[in-house]
N, C-alpha and C positions, 0 to 999 in steps of 0.2 A: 190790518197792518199796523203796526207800533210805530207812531212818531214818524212817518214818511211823509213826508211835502208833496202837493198833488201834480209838481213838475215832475216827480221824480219818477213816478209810475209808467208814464209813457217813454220809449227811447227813442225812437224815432217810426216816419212811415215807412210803410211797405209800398213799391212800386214797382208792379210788374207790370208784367201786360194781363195779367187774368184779374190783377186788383185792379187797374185803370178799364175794364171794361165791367166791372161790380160797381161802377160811380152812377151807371145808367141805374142803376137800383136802388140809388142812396145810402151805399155801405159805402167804406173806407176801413183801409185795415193796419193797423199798427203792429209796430212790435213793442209790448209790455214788459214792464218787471216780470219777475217768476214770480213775487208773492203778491203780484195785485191781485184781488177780485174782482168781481165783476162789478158790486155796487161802485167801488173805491175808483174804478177805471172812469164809468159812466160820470163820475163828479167831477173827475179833474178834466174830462174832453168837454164836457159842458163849460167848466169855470176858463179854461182855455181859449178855446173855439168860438165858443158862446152862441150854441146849438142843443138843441132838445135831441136826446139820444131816444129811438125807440128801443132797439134792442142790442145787446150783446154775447157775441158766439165768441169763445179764447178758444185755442190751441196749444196744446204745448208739443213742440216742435223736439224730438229726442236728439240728441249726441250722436256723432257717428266717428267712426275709426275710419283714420284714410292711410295711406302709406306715398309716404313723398321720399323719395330717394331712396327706397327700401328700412324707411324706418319708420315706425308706426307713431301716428300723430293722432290730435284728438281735435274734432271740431265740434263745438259747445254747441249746447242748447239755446232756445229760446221759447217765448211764450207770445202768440198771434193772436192779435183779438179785432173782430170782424165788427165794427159799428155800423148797426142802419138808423140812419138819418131821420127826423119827420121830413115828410112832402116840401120839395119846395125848398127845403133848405140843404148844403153843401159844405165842403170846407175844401178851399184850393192850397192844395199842398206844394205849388208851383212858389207862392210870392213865402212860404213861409208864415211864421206867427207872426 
């Protein structure tokens, strides 16, 4: 990535109920920029969080066409990225940074 600040790769968390039951496994799952990597990702949730990442799974989540009032509209994409935690350690997405 050119010149991106390591706030800037992450946009916010993901909270559902299939991420909030991934916490018993020590993932946590974000939604990313479209041009993070994976190295790029892992640096800025450690410099953040300030947590050892084991591993990371992205997603890129496609665009879909929906139709609201008989006129066709477009809901963007995004890019999912599934963080496992070391043992032992967490990040409560409740109080915030």
């Amino acid at each position: 990535m050119k010149k991106t600040h390591y706030l800037d790769s992450i946009i916010s968390p993901n909270i559902t109920e299939k991420s909030t039951s991934m916490s018993e496994f020590n993932k946590v799952v974000f939604k990313v920029n479209k041009k993070a990597n994976k190295n790029f990702i892992k640096k800025s949730i450690e410099k953040i969080f300030k947590v050892n990442v084991i591993k990371i799974n992205t997603i890129n989540i496609k665009g879909k066409t929906k139709l609201v009032r008989n006129k066709k509209s477009y809901k963007s994409g995004y890019k999912k990225a599934i963080v496992t935690l070391k043992k032992g350690q967490s990040i409560d997405l409740a109080t915030g940074i």
